[in-house]
Each structure stands twice: as structure tokens, then as C-alpha cells.
C-alpha positions in Angstrom: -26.7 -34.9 16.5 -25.4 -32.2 18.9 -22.6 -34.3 20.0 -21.7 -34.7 16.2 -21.7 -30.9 15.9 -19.4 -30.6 19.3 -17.3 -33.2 17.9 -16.8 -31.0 14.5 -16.6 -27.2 16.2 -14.0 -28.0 18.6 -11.0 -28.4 16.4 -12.7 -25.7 14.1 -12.2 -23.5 17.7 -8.9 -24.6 18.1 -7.6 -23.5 14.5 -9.3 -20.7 15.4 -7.6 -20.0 18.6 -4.4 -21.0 16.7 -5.3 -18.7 14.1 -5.3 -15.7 16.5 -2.3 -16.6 18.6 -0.2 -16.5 15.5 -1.5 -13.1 14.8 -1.5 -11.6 18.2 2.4 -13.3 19.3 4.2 -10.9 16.8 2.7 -7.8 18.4 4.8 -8.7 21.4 7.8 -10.1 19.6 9.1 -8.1 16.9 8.1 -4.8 15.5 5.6 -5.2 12.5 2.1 -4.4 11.2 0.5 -6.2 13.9 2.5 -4.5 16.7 1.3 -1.3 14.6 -2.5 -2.1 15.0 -1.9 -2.8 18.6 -0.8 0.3 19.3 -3.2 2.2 17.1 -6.0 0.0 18.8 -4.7 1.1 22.1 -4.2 4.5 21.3 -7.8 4.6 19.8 -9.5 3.1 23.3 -6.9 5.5 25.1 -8.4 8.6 23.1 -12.5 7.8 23.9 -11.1 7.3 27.9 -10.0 10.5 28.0 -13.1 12.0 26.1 -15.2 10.8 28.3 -13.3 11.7 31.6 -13.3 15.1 30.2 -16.8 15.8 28.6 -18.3 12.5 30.8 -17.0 13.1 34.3 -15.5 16.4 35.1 -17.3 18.6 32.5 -20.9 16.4 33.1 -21.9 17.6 29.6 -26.0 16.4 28.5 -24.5 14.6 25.6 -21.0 13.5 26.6 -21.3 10.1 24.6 -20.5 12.3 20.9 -17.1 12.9 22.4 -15.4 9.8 23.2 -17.4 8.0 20.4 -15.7 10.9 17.8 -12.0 10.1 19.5 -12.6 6.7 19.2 -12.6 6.8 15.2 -10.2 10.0 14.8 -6.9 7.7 15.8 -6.3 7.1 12.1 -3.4 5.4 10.5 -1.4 8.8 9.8 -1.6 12.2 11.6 -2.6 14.1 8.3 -5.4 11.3 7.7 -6.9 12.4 11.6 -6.8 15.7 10.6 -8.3 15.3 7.6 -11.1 12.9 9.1 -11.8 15.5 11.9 -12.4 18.4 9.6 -15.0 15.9 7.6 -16.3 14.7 10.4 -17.6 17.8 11.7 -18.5 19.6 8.8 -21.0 16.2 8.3 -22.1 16.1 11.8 -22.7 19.9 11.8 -24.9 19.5 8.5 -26.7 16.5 9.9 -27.3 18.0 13.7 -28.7 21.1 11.3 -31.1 19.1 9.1 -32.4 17.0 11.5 -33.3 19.9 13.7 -34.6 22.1 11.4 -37.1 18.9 10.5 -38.1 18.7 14.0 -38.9 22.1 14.4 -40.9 22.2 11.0 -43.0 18.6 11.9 -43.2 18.7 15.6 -42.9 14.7 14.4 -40.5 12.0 14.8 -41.1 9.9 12.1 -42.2 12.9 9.5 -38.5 15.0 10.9 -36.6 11.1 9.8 -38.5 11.2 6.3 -37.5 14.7 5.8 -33.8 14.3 7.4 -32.4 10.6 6.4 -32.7 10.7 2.7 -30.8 14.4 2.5 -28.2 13.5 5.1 -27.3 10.3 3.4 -27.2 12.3 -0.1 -25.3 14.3 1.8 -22.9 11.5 3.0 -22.3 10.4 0.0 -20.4 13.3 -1.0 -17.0 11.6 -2.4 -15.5 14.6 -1.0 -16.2 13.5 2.3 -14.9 10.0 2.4 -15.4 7.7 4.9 -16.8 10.6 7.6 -19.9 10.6 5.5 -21.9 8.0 7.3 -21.7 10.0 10.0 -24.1 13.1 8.4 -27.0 10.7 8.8 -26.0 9.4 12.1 -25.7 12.9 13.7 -29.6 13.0 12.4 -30.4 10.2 14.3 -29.3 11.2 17.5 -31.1 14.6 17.0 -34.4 12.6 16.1 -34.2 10.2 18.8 -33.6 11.8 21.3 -36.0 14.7 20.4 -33.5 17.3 21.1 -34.0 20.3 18.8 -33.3 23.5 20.9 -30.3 25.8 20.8 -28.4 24.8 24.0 -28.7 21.0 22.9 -27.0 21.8 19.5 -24.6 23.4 20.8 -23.5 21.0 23.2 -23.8 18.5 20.3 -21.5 20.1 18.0 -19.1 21.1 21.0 -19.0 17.7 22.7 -18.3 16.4 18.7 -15.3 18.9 18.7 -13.9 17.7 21.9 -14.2 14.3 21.0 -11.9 15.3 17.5 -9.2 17.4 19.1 -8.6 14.8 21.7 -8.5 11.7 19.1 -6.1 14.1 17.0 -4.1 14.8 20.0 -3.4 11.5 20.9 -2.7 9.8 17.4 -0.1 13.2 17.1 1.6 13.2 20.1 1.4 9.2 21.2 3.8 7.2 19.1 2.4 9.7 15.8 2.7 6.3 12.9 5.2 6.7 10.3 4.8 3.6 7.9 8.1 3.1 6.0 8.4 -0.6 6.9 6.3 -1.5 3.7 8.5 0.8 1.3 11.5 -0.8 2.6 10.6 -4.3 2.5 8.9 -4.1 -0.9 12.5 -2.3 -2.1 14.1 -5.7 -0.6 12.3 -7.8 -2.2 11.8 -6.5 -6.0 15.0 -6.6 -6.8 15.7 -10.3 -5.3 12.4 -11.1 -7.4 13.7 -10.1 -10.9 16.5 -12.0 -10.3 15.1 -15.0 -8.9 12.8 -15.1 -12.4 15.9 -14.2 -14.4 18.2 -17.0 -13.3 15.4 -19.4 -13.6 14.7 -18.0 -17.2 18.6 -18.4 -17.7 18.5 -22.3 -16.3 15.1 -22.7 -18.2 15.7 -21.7 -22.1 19.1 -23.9 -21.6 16.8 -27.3 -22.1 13.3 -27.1 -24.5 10.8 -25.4 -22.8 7.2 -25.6 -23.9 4.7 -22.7 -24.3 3.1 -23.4 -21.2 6.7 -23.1 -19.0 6.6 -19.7 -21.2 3.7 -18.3 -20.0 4.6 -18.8 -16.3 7.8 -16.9 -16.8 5.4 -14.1 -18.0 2.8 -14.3 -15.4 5.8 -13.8 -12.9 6.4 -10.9 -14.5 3.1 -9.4 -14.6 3.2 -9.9 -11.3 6.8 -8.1 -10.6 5.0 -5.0 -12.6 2.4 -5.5 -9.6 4.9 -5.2 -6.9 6.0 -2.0 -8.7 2.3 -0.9 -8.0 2.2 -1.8 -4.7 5.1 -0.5 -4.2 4.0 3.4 -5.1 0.5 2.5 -2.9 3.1 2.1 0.1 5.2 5.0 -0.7 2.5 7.2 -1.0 1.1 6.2 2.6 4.8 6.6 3.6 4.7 10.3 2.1 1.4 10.9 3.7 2.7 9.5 7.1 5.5 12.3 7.7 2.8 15.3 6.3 2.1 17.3 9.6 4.0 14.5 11.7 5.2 17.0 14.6 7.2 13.9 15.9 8.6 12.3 12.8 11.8 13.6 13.8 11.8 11.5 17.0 11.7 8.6 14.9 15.6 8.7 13.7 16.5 5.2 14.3 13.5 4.2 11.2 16.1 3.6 8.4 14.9 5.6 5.4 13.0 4.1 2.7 14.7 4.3 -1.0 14.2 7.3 -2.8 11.2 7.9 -4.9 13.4 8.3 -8.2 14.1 4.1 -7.2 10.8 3.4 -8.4 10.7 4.7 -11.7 14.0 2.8 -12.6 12.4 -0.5 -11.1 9.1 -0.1 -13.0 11.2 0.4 -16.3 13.3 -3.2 -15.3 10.2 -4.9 -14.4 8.9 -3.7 -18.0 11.9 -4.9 -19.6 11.3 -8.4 -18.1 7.7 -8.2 -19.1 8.7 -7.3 -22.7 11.5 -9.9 -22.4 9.3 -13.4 -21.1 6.3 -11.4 -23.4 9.0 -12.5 -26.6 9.9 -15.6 -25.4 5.8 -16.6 -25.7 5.9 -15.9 -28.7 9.0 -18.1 -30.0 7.9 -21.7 -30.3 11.6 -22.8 -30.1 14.8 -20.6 -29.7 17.7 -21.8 -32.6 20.9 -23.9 -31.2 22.8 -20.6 -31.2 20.9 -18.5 -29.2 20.3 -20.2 -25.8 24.1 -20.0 -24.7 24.4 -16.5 -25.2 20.7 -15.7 -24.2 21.1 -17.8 -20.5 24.1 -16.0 -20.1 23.0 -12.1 -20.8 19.6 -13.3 -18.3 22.0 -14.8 -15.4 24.4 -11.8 -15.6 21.2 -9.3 -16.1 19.8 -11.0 -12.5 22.9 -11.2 -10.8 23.3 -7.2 -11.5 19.8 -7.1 -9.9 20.2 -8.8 -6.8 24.1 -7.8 -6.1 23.4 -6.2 -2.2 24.5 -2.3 -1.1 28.5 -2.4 -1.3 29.1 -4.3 -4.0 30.2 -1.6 -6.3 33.3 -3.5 -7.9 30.6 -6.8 -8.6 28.2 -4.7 -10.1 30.0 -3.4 -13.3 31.7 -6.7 -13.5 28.4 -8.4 -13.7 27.2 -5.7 -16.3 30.1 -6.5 -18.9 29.5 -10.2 -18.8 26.0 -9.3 -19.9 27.0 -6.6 -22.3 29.2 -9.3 -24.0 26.4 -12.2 -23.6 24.3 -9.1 -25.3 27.3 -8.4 -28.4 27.7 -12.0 -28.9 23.8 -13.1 -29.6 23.3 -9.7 -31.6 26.2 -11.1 -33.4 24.3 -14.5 -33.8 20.8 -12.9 -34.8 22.5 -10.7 -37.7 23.0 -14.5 -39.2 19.2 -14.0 -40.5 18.8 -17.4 -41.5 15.9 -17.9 -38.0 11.9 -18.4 -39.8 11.5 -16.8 -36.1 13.8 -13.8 -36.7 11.3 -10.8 -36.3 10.6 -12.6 -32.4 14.7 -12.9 -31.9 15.2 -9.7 -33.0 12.7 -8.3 -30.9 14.2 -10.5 -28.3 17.0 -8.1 -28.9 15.8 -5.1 -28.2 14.2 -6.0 -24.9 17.3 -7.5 -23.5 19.2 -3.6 -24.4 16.6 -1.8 -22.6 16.8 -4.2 -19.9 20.9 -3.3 -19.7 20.4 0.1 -20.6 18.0 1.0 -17.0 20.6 -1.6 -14.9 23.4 0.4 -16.0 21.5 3.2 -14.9 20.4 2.0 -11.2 24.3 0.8 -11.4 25.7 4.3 -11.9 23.0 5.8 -9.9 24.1 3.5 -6.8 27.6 4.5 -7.6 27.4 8.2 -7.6 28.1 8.5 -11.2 25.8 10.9 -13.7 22.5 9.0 -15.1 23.1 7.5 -18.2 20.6 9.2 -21.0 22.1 7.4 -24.2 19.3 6.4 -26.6 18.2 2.8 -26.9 17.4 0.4 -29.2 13.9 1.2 -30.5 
């Protein structure tokens, strides 16, 4: 039996093993978020080093594990987060070094001082206002308790050890390689725009043959999920934004190209709405007329070849956008017929597809330097 189980866990260790080499090999090979941990992982262990030469071995202080234990978890993924994680961390430790001692004093009692002190300090923890750093008001409690140390001096060299520990992990993570996370922005603002036009070219080949319900509602799901990306998208900006907040080395970091600007996003989210809209309609038709795919696939592939066009092609871009404007005149052209059982579908249909054009001809002239188009749309 044991040989059976050695037999089965040693390939399960080597996909393991394989597992972590593929993780660990792009830290040394190409900047990314794994190069980013290592370095934040680094920094961290750097941080409770240099606590504890300081409050360990040259100061000798009764209670020099508080410091580099604080350091250790104040290397945060952005300066301001540090910051802010050192100021909650020590108001919480201060409360729970209080509490607990104030318990001892009144019990003279161990376990009576942890009934009194625990439940408050983890009420107290709980405090949304504290985040994360809450834990630590019970923990600080803990310490007091267990070790029994309730008098002045020991407080004080609690508390001051705890403030070492946090100016030396905020030190570090400011002045060490401070993170600025724009990689995410960028590559997100890559890839959304290839996205909507990847689904748009495949709507374009798709509607030109039947398509069933089913082939539908995948074009929709993709673009549920392009409105996701959109989400994502202002999660990663927002860490970006809170990366360069009290970054006193940001400016260092010139050769990071700059993410898109934040006005970017609202344009995308209104295109990826347009597509929702757009593959939402096309659900709903059971079968499009014989008129309407040719002018339809057309407006789509022109729509998605506006989306994808790269940085310099300012003389494609326009080009692209009145092949899609005329795709867009011809099968308003065909819908005005309103002979279709499904017309109230096709002429919503309609309607998508010109708010679609309307917000590409405003990232166009935006890209271009010209003003921001604010005619009305088609309601």
C-alpha cells in the first residue's frame, strides 16, 4: 500500500515542482507581477532584518520581536497603503496593549484579564475602518496577557518597539524600488480594444451563414465579459492612482510608459455597452431577413477594424469609419422597407449599431486631436 501511494505522489511532486518553476523563472526573466512579489517579498524580509538589528541587537530592547514582526507586514503593495497600514496598526495595537493591561491590573488573573480583553479587542478589530490591521488589536492583547507584562516601562517599550518596527517597514517599501503598478492599466488598455474587435469580426463572419440562438448567446456572453474587462480595468487604474499617492520616487521611474488616460475608460465602457446592446438584439432575432446580413457584416467588420487599428494609423482610422457609416446608411435604408415580422428587433438593431459609431468616432477624434464629438444619438 505505501508503495502504491509513492508510486502516485511522485508525479503529483513533480507537477508540483513544475508548477513552481514556471512561476518563479519569470521573476528572473522578464519584468512582471511575479518579478514584483519578489521584490516586495525581499523588501518585506529586508525590512524585519533591519528591525531587529536595530531594536534586537544594538538597542537590546525587552520586547524587540514587536519591531521586526510590524516591518515585516508594513511593505505593502503601494507607499500610501504602508502608510495607511502603519497608522491602523498602531492605533489597534495601542488600544489592544491598553485593554489588555488595564484587565491585568484589574484581575491580577490571566485567564479572567483574556475574558475581559479578547472579546473587546476583536470588537474592536472588527472596526471596518481599520481594515486588515484589525487582527492585530487582539494580538497586541495576547502578548500583554502572556507574557504578564502590565507595568508602565513594558508598555512603553511595546508601543515604541511597534513604532520602530512601522517606520522602518514604511521606510523601506518608500525608498527601495517604492511599486508603481501601471503594467495592469496598460495591458488591459492593449487588450480591450483587440477584444471588441476580435468578437466583432467574428460577429461579421457569423451572421453571414444562419446562426442559431445558441451561437447568439455566446456572442453575448463575450460581451458581458468585455463589460468585465471594463471593470477590471478601473480596479487596476485605481491601484495605479493609489500607487503614485505619496510615491517620493515615482519620478525615478520615467522609463514606465504611462498608462491611458482615465477619460479612455469611459469611452471603452460606452463601446463595450454598445456591443452588449448590439449581440443583446441579435438574441432576440430568430433569423435576420436576406437583406440585412450584407450590410450588417459589413458596418460590424468596419466597426472592429476601427477598434483594433494600432497608435499611428490616423489616415486608416476615418477610412474605416466611412465604410461603416455607409454599411450603417445602407441597412437603415433596408430596414425603412418595413415589411420584417421582426422589425421592432432590426430597428433596435439600428440604434445600437449608431451608438456603437457615434463613441468610435469619438475615441477617433479624440486620438486625433480633434474636439469631442457631442451630437445627439439615435435614442
Amino acid at each position: 500500500m505505501r508503495r502504491k501511494d509513492s508510486v502516485i505522489a511522485w508525479p503529483s511532486l513533480a507537477w508540483e515542482a513544475a508548477g513552481v518553476w514556471r512561476s518563479v523563472r519569470p521573476a528572473f526573466t522578464e519584468a512582471g507581477p511575479e518579478r514584483d512579489t519578489a521584490v516586495q517579498s525581499l523588501k518585506a524580509a529586508g525590512a524585519a532584518l533591519l528591525a531587529w538589528a536595530v531594536a534586537g541587537w544594538w538597542w537590546n530592547a525587552p520586547m524587540a520581536l514587536l519591531a521586526p514582526w510590524t516591518a515585516l507586514f508594513l511593505v505593502q503593495s503601494t507607499v500610501y497603503r504602508s502608510l495607511l497600514s502603519a497608522l491602523q496598526q498602531f492605533v489597534v495595537v495601542v488600544a489592544g496593549t491598553l485593554l489588555a493591561a488595564g484587565a491585568g491590573v484589574l484581575t491580577h488573573n490571566t485567564m479572567t484579564a483574556m475574558a475581559l480583553a479578547l472579546p473587546l479587542t476583536v470588537l474592536l478589530g472588527n472596526y471596518a475602518r481599520f481594515g486588515d490591521q484589525g487582527l492585530y488589536a487582539a494580538t497586541a492583547a495576547l502578548f500583554v496577557l502572556v507574557y504578564g507584562s502590565y507595568t508602565g516601562f513594558d508598555i512603553l517599550h511595546r508601543l515604541l518597539e511597534t513604532l520602530l518596527g512601522a517606520a522602518i517597514g514604511v521606510c523601506v517599501n518608500a525608498l527601495v524600488r517604492p511599486p508603481v503598478h501601471t503594467r495592469r492599466v496598460r495591458r488591459l488598455g492593449d487588450r480591450l480594444p483587440k477584444d471588441c474587435a476580435e468578437l466583432l469580426h467574428t460577429v461579421a463572419d457569423g451572421i453571414q451563414e444562419p446562426y442559431d440562438e445558441e451561437q447568439a448567446r455566446g456572442w453575448y456572453d463575450r460581451a458581458v465579459r468585455l463589460t468585465g474587462q471594463v471593470t477590471d480595468l478601473r480596479v487596476a487604474r485605481r491601484r495605479s492612482d493609489e500607487s503614485y499617492r505619496l510615491n517620493p520616487a515615482h519620478r525615478l521611474r520615467s522609463s514606465v510608459p504611462a498608462p491611458p488616460a482615465a477619460e479612455w475608460d469611459v469611452d471603452w465602457d460606452r463601446i463595450t455597452e454598445d456591443i452588449r446592446a448590439t449581440m443583446r438584439t441579435l438574441t432576440e432575432t430568430a433569423a435576420l431577413p436576406d437583406c440585412v446580413p450584407d450590410p450588417l457584416a459589413a458596418l460590424l467588420r468596419a466597426a472592429g477594424d476601427v477598434a483594433e487599428l494600432p497608435e499611428g494609423a490616423d489616415d486608416e482610422r476615418p477610412r474605416a469609419l466611412g465604410v461603416a457609416a455607409a454599411a450603417h446608411r445602407q441597412l437603415t435604408a433596408v430596414l425603412a422597407d418595413g415589411r420584417f415580422e421582426t422589425m421592432s428587433a432590426l430597428g433596435g438593431l439600428a440604434a445600437d449599431t449608431q451608438r456603437l459609431l457615434d463613441d468610435l468616432t469619438s475615441v477617433v477624434s479624440q486620438r486625433s486631436g480633434k474636439p469631442r464629438r457631442t451630437a445627439g444619438r439615435v435614442p
